[in-house]
OpenMM code with the backbone's topology and positions (N, CA, C; nanometers):
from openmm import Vec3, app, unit

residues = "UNK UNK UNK UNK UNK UNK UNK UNK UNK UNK UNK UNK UNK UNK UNK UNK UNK UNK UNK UNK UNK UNK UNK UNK UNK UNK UNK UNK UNK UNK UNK UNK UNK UNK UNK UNK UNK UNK UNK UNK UNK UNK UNK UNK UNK UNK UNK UNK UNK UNK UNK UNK UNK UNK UNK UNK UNK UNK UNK UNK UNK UNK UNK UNK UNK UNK UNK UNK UNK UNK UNK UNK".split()
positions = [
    Vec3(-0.8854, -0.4693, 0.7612),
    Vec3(-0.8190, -0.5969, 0.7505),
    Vec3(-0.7446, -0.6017, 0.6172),
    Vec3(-0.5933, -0.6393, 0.6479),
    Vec3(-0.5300, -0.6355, 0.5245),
    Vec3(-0.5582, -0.8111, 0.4023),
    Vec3(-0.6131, -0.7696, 0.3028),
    Vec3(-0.6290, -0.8364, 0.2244),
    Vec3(-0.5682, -0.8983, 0.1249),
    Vec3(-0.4537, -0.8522, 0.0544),
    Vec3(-0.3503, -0.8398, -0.0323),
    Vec3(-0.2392, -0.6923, -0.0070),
    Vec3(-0.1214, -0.7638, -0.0812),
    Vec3(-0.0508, -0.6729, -0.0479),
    Vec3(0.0604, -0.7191, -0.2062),
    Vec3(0.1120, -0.6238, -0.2633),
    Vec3(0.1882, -0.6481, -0.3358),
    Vec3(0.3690, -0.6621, -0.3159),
    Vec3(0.3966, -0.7232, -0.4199),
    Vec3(0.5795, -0.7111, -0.3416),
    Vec3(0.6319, -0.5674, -0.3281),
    Vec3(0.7144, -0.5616, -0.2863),
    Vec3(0.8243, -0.4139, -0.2614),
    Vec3(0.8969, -0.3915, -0.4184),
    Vec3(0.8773, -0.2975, -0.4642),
    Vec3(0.9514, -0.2356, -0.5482),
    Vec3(1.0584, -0.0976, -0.5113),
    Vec3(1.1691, -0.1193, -0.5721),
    Vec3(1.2576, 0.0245, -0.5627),
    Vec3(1.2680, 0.1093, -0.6347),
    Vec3(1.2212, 0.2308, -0.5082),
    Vec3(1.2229, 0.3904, -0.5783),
    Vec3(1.3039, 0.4327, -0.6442),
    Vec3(1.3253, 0.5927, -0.6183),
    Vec3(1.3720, 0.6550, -0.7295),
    Vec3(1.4818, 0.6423, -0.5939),
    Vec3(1.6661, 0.6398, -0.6171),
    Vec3(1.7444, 0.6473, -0.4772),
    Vec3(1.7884, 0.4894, -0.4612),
    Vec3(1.8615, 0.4635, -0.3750),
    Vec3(1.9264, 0.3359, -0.2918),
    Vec3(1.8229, 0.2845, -0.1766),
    Vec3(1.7658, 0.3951, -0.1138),
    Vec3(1.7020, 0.3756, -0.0180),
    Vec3(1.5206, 0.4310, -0.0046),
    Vec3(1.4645, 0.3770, -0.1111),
    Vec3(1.3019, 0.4651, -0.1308),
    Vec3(1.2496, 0.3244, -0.1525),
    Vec3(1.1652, 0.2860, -0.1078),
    Vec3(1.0654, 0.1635, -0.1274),
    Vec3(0.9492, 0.1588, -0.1505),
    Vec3(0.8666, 0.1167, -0.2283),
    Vec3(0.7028, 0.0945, -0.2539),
    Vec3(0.6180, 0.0110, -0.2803),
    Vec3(0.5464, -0.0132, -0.2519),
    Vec3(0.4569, -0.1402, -0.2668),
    Vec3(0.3038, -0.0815, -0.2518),
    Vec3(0.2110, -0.1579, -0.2344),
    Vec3(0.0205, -0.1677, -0.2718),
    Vec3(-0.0277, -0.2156, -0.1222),
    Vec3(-0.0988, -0.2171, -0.1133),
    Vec3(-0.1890, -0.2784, -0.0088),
    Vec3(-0.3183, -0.2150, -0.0482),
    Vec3(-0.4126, -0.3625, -0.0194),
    Vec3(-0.5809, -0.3682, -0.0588),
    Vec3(-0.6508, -0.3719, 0.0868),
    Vec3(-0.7166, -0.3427, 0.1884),
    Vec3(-0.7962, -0.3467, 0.3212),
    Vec3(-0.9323, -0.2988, 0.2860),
    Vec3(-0.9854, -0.4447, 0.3240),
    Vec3(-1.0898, -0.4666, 0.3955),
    Vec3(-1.1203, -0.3858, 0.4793),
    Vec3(-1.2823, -0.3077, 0.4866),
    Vec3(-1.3169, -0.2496, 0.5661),
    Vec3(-1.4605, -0.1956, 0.5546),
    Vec3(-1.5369, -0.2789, 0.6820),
    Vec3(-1.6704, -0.3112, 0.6302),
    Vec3(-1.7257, -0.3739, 0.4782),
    Vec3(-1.7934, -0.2932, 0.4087),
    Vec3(-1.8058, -0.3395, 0.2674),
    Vec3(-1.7060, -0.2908, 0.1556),
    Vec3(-1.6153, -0.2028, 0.1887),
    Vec3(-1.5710, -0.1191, 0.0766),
    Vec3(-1.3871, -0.1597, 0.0879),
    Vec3(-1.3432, -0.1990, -0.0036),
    Vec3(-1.1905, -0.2148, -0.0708),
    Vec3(-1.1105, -0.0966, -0.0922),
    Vec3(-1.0698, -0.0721, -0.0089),
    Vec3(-0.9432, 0.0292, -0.0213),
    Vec3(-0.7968, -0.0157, -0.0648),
    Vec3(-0.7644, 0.0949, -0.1665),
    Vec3(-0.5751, 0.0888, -0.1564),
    Vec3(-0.5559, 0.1900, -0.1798),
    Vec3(-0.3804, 0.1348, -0.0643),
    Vec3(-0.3105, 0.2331, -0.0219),
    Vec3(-0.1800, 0.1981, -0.0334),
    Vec3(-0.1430, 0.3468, -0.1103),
    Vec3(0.0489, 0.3256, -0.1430),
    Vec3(0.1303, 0.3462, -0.0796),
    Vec3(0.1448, 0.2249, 0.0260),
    Vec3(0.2486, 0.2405, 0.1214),
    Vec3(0.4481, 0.2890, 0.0755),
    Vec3(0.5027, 0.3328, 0.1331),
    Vec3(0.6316, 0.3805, 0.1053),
    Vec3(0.7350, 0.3770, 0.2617),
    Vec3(0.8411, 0.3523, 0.2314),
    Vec3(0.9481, 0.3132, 0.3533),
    Vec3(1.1245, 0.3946, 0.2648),
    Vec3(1.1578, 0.4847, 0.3571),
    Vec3(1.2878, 0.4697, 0.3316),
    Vec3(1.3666, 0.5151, 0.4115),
    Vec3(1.4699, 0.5343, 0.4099),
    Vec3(1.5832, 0.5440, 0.5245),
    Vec3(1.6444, 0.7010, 0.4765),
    Vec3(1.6737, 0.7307, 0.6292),
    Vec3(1.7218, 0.8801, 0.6758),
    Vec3(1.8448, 0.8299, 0.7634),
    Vec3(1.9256, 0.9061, 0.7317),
    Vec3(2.0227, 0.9739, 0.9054),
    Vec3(1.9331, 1.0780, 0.9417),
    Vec3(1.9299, 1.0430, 1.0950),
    Vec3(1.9256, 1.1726, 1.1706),
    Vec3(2.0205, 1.2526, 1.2616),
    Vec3(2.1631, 1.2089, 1.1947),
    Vec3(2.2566, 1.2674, 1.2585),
    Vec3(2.3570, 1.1697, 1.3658),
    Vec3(2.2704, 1.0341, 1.3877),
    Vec3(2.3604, 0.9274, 1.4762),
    Vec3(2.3231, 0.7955, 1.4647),
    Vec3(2.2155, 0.8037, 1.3972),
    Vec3(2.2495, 0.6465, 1.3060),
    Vec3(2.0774, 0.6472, 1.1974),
    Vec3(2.0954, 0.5621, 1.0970),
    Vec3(1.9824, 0.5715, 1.0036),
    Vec3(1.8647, 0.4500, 1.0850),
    Vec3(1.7859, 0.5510, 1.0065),
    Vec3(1.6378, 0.5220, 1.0507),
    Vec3(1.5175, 0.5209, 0.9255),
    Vec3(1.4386, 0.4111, 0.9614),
    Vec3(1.3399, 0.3946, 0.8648),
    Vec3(1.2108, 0.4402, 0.9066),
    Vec3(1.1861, 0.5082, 0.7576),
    Vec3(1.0530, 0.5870, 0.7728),
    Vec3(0.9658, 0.5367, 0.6816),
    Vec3(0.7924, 0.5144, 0.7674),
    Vec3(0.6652, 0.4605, 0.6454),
    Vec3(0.6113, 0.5743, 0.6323),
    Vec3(0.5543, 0.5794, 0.5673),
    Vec3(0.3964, 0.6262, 0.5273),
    Vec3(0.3192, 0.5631, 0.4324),
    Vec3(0.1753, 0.5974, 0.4241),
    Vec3(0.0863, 0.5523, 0.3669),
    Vec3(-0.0081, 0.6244, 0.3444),
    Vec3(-0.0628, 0.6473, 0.1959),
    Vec3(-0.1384, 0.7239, 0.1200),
    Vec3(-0.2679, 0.6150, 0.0718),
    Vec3(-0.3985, 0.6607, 0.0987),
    Vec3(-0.5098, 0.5981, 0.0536),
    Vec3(-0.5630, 0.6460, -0.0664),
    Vec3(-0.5192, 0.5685, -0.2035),
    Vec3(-0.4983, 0.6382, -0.3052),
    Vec3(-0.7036, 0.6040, -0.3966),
    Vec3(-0.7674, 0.4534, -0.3551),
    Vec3(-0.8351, 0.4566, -0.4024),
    Vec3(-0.9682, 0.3826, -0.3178),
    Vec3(-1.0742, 0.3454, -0.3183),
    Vec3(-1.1388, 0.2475, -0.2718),
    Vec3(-1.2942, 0.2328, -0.4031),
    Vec3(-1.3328, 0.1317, -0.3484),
    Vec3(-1.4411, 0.0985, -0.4302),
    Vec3(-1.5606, 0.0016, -0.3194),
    Vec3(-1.6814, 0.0205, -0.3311),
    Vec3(-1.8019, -0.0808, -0.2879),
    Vec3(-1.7711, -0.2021, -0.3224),
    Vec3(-1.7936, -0.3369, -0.2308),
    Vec3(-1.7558, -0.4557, -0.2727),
    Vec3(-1.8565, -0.4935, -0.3596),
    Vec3(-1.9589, -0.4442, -0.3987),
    Vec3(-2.0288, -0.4639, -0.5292),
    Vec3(-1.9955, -0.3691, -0.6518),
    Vec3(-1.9074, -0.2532, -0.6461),
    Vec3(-1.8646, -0.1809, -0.7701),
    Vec3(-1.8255, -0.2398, -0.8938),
    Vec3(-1.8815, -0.2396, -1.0341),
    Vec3(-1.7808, -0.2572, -1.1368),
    Vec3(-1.6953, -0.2184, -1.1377),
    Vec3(-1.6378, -0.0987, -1.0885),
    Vec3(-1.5094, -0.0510, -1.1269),
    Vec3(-1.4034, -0.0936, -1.0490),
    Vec3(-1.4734, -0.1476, -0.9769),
    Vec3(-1.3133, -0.2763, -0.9032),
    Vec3(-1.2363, -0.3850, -0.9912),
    Vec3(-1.1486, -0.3946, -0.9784),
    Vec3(-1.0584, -0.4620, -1.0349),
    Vec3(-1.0868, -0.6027, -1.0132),
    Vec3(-1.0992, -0.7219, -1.1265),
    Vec3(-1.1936, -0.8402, -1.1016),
    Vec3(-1.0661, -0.9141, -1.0645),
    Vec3(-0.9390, -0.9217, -1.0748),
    Vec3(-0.9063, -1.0031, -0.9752),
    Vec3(-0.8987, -0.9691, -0.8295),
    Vec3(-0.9456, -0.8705, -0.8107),
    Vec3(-0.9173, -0.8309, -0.6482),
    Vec3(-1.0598, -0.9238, -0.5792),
    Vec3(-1.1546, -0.9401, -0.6378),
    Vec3(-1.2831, -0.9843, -0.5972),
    Vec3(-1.2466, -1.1567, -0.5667),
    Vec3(-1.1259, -1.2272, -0.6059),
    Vec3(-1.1464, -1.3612, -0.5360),
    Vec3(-1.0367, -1.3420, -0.3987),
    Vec3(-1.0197, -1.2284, -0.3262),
    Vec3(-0.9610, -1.2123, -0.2106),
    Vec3(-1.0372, -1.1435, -0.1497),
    Vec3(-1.1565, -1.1023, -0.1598),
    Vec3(-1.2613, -1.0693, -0.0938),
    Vec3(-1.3472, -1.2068, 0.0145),
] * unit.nanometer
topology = app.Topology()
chain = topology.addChain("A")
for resn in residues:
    res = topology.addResidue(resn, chain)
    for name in ("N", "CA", "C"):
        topology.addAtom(name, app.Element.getBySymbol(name[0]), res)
């Protein structure tokens, strides 16, 4: 379950995008650095995501980030 999400920032390019996302899942807080950008594939441009799960933590961890804990 998505919990927070941060705004879109621009990459390195015209067309590279990035932003955060925090999910809920069971007890433990994950984020993941979502990314979007645009290609030709030869007959018209197209947008591409992905998403990298860069960290998570126990919803009882100190090492979570204390404002993330009032969106829990």
């Amino acid at each position: 379950m998505l919990i927070y999400q941060t705004k879109e920032k621009k990459g390195y390019g015209k067309q590279n995008y990035y932003w955060n996302e925090y999910h809920l899942e069971d007890d433990t807080v994950s984020k993941h650095r979502c990314h979007r950008q645009k290609f030709f594939d030869g007959h018209e441009n197209n947008w591409e995501t992905d998403e990298t799960r860069t960290d998570s933590w126990k919803i009882d961890d100190p090492d979570m980030p204390d404002w993330l804990n009032k969106y829990i």
